[in-house]
C-alpha positions in Angstrom: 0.0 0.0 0.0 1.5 3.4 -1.2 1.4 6.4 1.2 -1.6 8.3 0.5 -2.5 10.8 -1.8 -5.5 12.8 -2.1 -6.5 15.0 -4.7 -9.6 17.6 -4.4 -9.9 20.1 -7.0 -7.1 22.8 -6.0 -6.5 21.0 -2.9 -3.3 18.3 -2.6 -2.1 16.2 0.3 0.9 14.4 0.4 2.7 12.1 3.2 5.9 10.3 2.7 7.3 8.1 5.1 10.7 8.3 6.4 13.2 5.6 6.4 16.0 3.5 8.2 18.3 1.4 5.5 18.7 -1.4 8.1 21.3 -3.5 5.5 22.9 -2.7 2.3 24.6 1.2 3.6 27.0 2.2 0.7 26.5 -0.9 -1.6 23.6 -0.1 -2.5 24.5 2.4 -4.7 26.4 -0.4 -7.0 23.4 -2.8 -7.2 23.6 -4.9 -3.7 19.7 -5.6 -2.0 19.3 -3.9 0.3 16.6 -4.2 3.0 15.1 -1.0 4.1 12.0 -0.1 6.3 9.5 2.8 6.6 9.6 5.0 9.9 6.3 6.0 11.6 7.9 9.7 11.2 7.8 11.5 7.9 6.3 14.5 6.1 3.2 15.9 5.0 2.7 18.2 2.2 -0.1 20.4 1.8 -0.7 22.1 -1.5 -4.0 24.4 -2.3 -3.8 26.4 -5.7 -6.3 29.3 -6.5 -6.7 30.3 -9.9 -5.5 33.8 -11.0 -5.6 36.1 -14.1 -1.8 36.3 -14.0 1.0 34.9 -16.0 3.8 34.9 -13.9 2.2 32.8 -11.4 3.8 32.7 -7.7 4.4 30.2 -5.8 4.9 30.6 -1.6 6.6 27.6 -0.2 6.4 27.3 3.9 8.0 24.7 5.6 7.6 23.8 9.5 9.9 21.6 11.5 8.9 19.3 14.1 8.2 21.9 16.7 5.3 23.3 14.0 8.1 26.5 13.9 8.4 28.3 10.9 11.7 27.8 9.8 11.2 28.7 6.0 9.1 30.6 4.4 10.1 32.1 0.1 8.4 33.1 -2.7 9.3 31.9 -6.2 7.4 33.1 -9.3 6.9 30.3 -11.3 8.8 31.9 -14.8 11.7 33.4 -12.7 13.0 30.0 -11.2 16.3 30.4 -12.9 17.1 33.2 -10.7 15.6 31.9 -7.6 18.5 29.4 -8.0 20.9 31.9 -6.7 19.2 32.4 -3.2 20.3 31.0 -0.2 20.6 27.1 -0.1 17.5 26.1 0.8 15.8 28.3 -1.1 18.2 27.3 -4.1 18.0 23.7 -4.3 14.2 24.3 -4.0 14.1 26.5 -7.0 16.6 23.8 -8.9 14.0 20.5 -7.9 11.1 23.0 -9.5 13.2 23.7 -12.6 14.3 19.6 -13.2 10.5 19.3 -12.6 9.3 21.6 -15.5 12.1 20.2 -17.3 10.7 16.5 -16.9 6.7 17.9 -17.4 7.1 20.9 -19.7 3.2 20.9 -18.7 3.8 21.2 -14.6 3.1 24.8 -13.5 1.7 26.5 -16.6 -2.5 27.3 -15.3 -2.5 30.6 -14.3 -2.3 29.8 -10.2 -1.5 31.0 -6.8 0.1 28.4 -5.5 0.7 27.9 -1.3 2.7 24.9 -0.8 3.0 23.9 3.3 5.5 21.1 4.6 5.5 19.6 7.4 8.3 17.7 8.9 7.0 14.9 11.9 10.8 14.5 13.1 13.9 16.5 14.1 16.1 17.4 11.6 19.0 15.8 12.7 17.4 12.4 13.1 18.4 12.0 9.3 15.3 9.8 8.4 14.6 11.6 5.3 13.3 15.2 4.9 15.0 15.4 1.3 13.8 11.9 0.3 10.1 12.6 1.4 10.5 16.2 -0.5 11.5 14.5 -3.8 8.6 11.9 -3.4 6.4 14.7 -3.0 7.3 16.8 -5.7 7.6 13.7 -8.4 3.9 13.0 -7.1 2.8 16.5 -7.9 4.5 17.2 -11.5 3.3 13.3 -12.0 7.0 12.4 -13.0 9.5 9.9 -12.5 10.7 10.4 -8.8 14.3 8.2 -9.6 15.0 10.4 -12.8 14.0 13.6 -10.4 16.4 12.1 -7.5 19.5 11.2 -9.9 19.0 15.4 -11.7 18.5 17.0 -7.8 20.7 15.2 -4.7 21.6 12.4 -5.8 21.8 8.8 -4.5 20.7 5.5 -4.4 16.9 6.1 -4.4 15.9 3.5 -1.7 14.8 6.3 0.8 12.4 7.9 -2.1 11.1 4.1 -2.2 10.8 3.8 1.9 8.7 7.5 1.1 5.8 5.8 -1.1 5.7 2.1 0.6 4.3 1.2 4.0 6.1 -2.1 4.9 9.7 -3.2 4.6 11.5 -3.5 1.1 14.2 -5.2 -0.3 15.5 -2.5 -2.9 17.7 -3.1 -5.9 18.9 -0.4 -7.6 18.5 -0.4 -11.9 18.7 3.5 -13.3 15.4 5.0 -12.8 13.4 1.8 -12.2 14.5 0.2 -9.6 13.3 -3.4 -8.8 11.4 -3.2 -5.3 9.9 -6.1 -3.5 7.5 -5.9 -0.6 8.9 -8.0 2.5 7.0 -9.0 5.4 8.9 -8.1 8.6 7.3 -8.4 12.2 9.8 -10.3 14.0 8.6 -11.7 17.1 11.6 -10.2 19.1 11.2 -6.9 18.1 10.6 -5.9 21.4 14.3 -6.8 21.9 15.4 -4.2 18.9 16.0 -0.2 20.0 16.7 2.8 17.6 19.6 5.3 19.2 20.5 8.3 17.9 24.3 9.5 18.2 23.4 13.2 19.0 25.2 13.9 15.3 23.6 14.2 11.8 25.6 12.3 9.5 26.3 13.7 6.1 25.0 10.8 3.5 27.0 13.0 0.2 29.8 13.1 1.7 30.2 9.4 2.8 29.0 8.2 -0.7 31.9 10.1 -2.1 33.7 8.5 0.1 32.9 5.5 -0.9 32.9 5.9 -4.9 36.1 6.8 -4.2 37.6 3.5 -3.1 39.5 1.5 -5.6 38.4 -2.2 -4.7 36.7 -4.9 -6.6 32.8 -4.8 -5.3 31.0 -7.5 -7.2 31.8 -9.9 -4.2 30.7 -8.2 -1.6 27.6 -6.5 -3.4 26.8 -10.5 -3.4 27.6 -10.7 0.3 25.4 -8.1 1.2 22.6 -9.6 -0.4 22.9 -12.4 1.3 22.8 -10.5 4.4 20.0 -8.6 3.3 18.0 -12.3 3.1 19.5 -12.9 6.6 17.9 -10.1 8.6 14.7 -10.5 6.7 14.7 -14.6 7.5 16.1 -14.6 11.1 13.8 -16.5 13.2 15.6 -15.2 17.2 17.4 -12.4 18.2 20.2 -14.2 17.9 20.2 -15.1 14.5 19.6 -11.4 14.0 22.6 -10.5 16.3 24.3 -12.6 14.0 23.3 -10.9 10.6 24.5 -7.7 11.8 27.8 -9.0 13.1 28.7 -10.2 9.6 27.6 -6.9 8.2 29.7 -5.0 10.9 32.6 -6.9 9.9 32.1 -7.1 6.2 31.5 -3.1 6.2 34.0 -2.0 8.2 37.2 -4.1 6.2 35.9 -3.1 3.2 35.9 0.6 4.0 38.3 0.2 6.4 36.5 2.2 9.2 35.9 1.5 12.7 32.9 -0.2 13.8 30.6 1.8 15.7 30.5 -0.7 18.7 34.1 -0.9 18.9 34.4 2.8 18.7 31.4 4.0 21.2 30.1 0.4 22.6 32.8 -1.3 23.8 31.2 -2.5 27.2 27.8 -3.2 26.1 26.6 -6.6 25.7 24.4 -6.7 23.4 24.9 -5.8 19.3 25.3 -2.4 17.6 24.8 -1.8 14.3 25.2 1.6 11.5 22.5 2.4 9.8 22.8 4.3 6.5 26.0 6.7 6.7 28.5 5.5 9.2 29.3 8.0 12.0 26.2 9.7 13.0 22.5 9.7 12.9 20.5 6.5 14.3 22.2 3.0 14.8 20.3 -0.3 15.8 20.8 -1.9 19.3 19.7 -5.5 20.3 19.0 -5.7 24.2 18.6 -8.8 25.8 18.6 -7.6 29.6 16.2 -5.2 31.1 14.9 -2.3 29.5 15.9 0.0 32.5 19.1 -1.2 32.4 19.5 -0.2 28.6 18.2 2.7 29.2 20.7 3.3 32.1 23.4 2.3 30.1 22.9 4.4 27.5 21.8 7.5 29.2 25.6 7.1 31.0 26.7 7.5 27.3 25.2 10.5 26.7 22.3 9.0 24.6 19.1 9.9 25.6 17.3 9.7 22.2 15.7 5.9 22.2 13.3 4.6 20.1 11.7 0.6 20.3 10.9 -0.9 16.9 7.1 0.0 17.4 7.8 3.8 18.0 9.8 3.9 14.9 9.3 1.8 12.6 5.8 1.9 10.5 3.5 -1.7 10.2 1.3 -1.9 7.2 
């Protein structure tokens, strides 16, 4: 079931679901499955367009964080985008996703319109979960075009977060161009009471670790393989500890590969259970396994300076 769309007259709403890559970071990008899952968090867009007698037609953009502040607010007429490109950065790469857009739907944006576009963002910022995957969703849904094609013109990147945006279960995600092949996967684990979300306190930057990683001069047809495999593994893992297992292997494949610290060995040391990156390595989210008592967790990793914690059911969205 897609995230939901409905259309009344003038009237648009829009909500994309934010997302956790919980195997596949990095490899994706060359092909490897990777098994991804939607977060209960995401944004709404709201769009309500008023007919005018104008031909330069405007377009005011608000967006709102988490907190419902106000922490955007431009103008863009619709024939001027060019120019808005120049702006500030925000404001910039918003005027450069409208141009690609017209670009890919010569027809997107011509009535004569006010236009009052509102977004909404249901998480922090710097939880990293998606607020420019959930955008590009969005605006390929409202200039009815190809949301991969929009992605590969605008930021950039493997597109499995734009799929997590329209799809409300878990996915295994192989990337092909602009179609990528997506399949639907059934994920409820029976110990997912035993599975907590942490944030690091740091937003990672994903453009700067996929350089990173493009970068590297190694052969990665055997280890996309591996990470498939691995992909299978979490999805098939009947206890917690064959899913302790999975992202062991992961872990370890991962960090000789790229030949960068694991996070438990950098941060976790002492703790008993598993720790695994999610996405880019070195900030954001990563995905504990407790076996002991959730005060004790929680006691642990408050004395780490970690007080953002999230169980599978807060975060992660069931269909």
């Amino acid at each position: 079931m897609q995230a939901s769309v409905e259309k009344k007259e003038k009237h648009t709403i829009v909500k994309g679901n934010g997302k956790l890559l919980i195997s596949g970071e990095y490899f994706v990008l060359d092909g490897a499955k990777a098994f991804a899952l939607p977060c209960k968090f995401g944004q709404n867009f709201e769009v309500n367009e008023t007919a005018s007698e104008f031909e330069n037609n405007s377009l005011t953009w608000k967006a709102y964080n988490s907190n419902h502040q106000l922490w955007l607010e431009t103008e863009i007429k619709t024939k001027e985008i060019e120019a808005q490109m120049l702006d500030t950065k925000d404001v910039g790469m918003l005027a450069k996703i409208l141009k690609v857009c017209k670009e890919l739907n010569p027809d997107f944006l011509t009535q004569k319109s006010t236009i009052e576009v509102t977004a909404s963002l249901e998480f922090p910022n710097n939880w990293g979960l998606g607020s420019s995957s959930t955008l590009i969703y969005f605006m390929a849904q409202w200039a009815n075009i190809n949301p991969y094609l929009l992605l590969e013109k605008t930021f950039g990147g493997s597109g499995y977060d734009v799929a997590c945006a329209q799809h409300n279960s878990g996915i295994f995600y192989t990337r092909n161009q602009i179609n990528p092949i997506i399949e639907k996967v059934v994920f409820n684990p029976t110990f997912k009471q035993n599975i907590y979300f942490v944030h690091l306190n740091e937003k990672m930057n994903s453009r700067n670790a996929i350089l990173y990683y493009k970068n590297l001069e190694i052969d990665k047809a055997p280890i996309i393989n591996e990470i498939s495999a691995l992909s299978e593994c979490f999805v098939n893992a009947l206890t917690i500890d064959d899913f302790e297992r999975c992202m062991v292997q992961h872990e370890n494949l991962v960090s000789r590969t790229l030949k960068i610290e694991k996070v438990k060995s950098n941060i976790f040391k002492d703790y008993w259970g598993e720790v695994k990156s999610l996405g880019a390595w070195g900030g954001d989210f990563v995905m504990v396994t407790n076996q002991r008592e959730d005060q004790e967790f929680r006691a642990y990793m408050s004395n780490k300076g970690f007080d953002t914690i999230l169980t599978y059911d807060e975060m992660i969205l069931q269909s």
